[in-house]
C-alpha angles and dihedrals in degrees: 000000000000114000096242096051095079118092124246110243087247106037123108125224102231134015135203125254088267103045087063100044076059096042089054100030105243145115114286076230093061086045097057086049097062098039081064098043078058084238086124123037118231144201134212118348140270111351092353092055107118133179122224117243084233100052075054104051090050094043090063089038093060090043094055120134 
């Protein structure tokens, strides 16, 4: 098993919409986005929509500089 696919003791699944604005630093607007653009992967609708810490996790690894 890969080292950063374990999940820290600490660290939740999944976060809210929010949380992960706040996790990669942008607007929750910029996030929706690209949860629609299917840049992001989703889970559940409206307020009970949450984005795996994983998702996450490849998401910044493909928009790296």
């Amino acid at each position: 098993m890969r080292e950063n696919s374990i999940p820290h003791p600490r660290e939740p699944l999944q976060v809210t919409i929010r949380e992960a604005a706040d996790l990669l630093r942008f607007d929750e607007r910029t996030v929706r986005r690209l949860i629609t653009r299917g840049e992001i992967a989703a889970i559940g609708r409206g307020k009970l929509r949450r984005i795996a810490m994983d998702d996450l996790r490849a998401y910044q690894a493909r928009n790296r500089c």
